[in-house]
C-alpha positions in Angstrom: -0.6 13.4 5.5 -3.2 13.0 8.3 -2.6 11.1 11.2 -5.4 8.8 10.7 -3.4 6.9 8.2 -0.9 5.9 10.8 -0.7 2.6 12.9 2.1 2.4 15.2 3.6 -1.3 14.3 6.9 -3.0 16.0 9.7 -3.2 13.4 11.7 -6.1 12.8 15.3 -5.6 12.6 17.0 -8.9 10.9 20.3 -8.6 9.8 19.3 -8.9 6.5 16.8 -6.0 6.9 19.3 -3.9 8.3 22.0 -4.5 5.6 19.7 -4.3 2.6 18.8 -1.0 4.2 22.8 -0.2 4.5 23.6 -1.5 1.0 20.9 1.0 -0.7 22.1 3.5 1.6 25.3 3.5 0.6 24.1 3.6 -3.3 21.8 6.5 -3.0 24.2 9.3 -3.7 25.4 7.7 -6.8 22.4 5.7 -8.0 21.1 8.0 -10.3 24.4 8.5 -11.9 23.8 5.3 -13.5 20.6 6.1 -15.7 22.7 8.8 -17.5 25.3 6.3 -18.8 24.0 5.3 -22.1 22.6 1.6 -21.3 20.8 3.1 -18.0 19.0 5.7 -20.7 17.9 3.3 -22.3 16.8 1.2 -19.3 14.7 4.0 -18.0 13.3 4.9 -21.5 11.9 1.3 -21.8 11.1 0.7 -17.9 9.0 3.7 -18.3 7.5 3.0 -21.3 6.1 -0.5 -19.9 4.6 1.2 -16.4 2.9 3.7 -18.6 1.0 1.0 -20.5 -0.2 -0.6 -17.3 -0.8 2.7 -15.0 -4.5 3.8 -14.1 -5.8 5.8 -16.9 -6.3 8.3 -13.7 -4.2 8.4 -10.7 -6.6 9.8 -8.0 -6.6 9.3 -4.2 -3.6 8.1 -1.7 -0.9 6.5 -3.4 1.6 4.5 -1.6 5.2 4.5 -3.3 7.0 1.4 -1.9 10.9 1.7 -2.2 10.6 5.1 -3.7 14.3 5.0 -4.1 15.7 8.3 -5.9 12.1 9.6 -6.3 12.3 8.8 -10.6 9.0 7.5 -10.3 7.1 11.0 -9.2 7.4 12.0 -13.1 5.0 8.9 -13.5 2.6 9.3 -10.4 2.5 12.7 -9.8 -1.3 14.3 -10.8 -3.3 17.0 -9.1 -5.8 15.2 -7.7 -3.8 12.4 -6.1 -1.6 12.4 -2.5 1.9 10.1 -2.7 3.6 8.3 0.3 6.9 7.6 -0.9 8.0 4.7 1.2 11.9 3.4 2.0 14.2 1.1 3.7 17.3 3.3 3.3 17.5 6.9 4.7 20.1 7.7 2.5 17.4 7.3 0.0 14.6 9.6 1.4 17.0 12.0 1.8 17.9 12.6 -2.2 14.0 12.2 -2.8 14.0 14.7 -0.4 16.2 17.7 -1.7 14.9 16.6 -6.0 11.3 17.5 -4.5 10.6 19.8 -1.6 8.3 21.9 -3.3 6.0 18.9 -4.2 3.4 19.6 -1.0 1.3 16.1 -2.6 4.6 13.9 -1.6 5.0 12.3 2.1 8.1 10.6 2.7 7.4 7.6 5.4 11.1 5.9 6.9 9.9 2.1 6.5 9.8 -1.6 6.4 7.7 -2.8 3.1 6.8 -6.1 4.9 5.4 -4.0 8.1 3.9 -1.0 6.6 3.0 1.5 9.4 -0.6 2.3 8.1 -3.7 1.3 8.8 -6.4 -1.1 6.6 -7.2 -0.3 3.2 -5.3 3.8 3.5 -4.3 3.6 -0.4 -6.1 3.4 -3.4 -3.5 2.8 -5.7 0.1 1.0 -4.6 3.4 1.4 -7.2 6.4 -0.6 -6.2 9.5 -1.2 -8.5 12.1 -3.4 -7.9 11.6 -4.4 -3.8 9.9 -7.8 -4.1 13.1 -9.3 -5.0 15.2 -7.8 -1.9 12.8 -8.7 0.7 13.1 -11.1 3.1 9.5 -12.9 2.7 7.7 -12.0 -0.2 4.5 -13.4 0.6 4.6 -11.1 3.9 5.9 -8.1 1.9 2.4 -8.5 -0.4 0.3 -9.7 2.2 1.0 -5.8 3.5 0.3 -4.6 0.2 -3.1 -5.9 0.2 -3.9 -5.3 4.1 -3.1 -1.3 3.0 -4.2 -1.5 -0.3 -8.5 -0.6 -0.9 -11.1 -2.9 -2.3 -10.8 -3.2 -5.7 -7.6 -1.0 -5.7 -4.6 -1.9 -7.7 -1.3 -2.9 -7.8 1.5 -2.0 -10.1 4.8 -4.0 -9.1 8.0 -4.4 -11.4 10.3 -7.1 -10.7 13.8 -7.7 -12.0 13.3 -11.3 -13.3 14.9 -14.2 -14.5 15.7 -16.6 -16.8 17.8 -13.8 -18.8 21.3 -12.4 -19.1 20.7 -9.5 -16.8 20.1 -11.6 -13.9 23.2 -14.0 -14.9 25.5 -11.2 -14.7 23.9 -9.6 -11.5 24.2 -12.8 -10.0 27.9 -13.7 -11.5 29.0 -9.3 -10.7 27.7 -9.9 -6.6 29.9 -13.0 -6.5 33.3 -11.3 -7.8 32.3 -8.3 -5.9 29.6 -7.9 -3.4 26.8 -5.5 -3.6 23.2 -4.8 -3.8 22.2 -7.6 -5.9 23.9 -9.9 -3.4 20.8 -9.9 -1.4 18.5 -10.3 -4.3 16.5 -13.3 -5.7 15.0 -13.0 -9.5 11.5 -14.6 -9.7 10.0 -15.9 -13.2 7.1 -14.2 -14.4 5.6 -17.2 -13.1 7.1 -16.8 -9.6 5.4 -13.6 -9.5 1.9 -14.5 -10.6 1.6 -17.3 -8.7 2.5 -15.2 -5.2 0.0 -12.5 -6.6 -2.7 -14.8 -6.4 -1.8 -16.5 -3.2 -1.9 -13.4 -1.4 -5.2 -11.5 -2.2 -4.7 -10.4 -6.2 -6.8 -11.3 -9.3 -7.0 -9.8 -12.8 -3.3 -9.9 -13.1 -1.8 -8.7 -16.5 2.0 -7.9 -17.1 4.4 -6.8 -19.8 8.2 -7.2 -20.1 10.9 -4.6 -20.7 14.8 -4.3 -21.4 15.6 -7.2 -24.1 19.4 -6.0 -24.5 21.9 -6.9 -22.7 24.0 -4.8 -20.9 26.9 -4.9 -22.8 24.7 -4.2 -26.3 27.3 -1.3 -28.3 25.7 2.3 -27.5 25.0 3.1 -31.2 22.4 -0.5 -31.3 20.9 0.9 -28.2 18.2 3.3 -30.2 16.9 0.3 -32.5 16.7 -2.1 -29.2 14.4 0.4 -27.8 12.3 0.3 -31.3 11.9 -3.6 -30.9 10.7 -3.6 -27.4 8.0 -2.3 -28.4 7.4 -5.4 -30.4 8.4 -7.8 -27.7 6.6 -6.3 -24.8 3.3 -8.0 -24.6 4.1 -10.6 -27.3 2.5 -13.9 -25.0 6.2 -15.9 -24.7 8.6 -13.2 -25.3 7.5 -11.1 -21.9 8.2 -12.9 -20.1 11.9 -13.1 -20.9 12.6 -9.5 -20.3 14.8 -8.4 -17.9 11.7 -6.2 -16.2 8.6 -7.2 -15.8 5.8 -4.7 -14.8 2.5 -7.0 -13.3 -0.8 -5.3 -12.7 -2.7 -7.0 -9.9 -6.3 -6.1 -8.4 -7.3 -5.9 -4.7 -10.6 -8.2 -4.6 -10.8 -9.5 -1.2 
């Protein structure tokens, strides 16, 4: 990656910052563990499904990856013509990102704060983040940065795990019995989201909703659940009850 996308930017380091960051640290060597447990299959399969619906028809140009995680969201972004900044909090994180893709030369791996990117105005063409709005510490700052880094008419793709559904009950009841990453986390109505969207720079937003079964749904129902999401999806009520929601949001400011 050239130079002449960087800007050098303090850091804030809250204490919330810095244990988020911990937290996901700690996770990264067993995080993708969980998506070959039957329910995280089927998480994935349907996750997936919903960000291909909304993705560019053609991913071209600079991409910026906010909270990359684990790195499963190169099988979705990765094209010839098109340069990926994989962004994180967590080193921990960077580092398994790190040894799953070496070899990909299109992939730059940035150490950094999603509510202070380090890059200069209007560097990406397309931004991808899944599952960070809900962990930050101000969400409006977190997407004001998105758009200050994001191009003209670029867009956004951002999935949030949401509320009011039974996934967010149980994250919230599981963090209270027993600490952990979801103990930092806030889950926004699809409303919630829209509504910041617009506040801070986006228009044209669209969105579909994903993962209708609950977690404790048997592992033989799990194949037909999959089947009916593709019926609940983009159904105008029913989205926005899913447990993900993917928005699509363009840069027109």
């Amino acid at each position: 990656m050239s130079d002449d996308f960087l800007l050098t930017k303090p850091i804030t380091n809250s204490k919330h910052k810095q244990a988020v960051s911990d937290a996901f640290g700690a996770l990264a060597p067993f995080y993708d563990a969980w998506y070959q447990t039957p329910v995280g299959k089927y998480v994935w399969a349907v996750e997936s499904a919903t960000i291909k619906a909304l993705l560019p028809s053609r991913l071209q140009g600079v991409i910026f990856d906010i909270g990359i995680g684990t790195g499963m969201s190169l099988a979705l972004l990765s094209s010839e013509s098109s340069q990926i900044v994989g962004i994180d909090v967590a080193w921990e994180m960077l580092g398994v990102v790190y040894q799953k893709s070496r070899q990909l030369t299109s992939l730059h791996l940035v150490l950094a704060d999603g509510e202070e990117l380090p890059f200069r105005e209007e560097v990406a063409d397309f931004t991808f983040s899944m599952t960070v709005l809900e962990f930050v510490s101000n969400a409006n700052q977190f997407l004001r940065e998105i758009c200050r880094s994001l191009s003209t008419n670029g867009w956004l793709l951002l999935g949030v795990l949401s509320s009011p559904n039974l996934w967010a009950s149980e994250r919230r009841i599981r963090s209270f019995v027993k600490p952990d990453v979801f103990r930092f986390a806030w889950f926004p109505s699809a409303w919630q989201v829209a509504r910041a969207l617009y506040q801070n720079g986006f228009f044209q937003i669209q969105y579909r909703g994903a993962v209708y079964a609950p977690s404790f749904t048997p592992s033989r129902l799990l194949e037909s659940c999959a089947i009916i999401e593709k019926k609940l999806s983009n159904r105008w009520l029913l989205r926005a009850l899913g447990a993900f929601l993917v928005m699509r949001a363009q840069k027109v400011i």
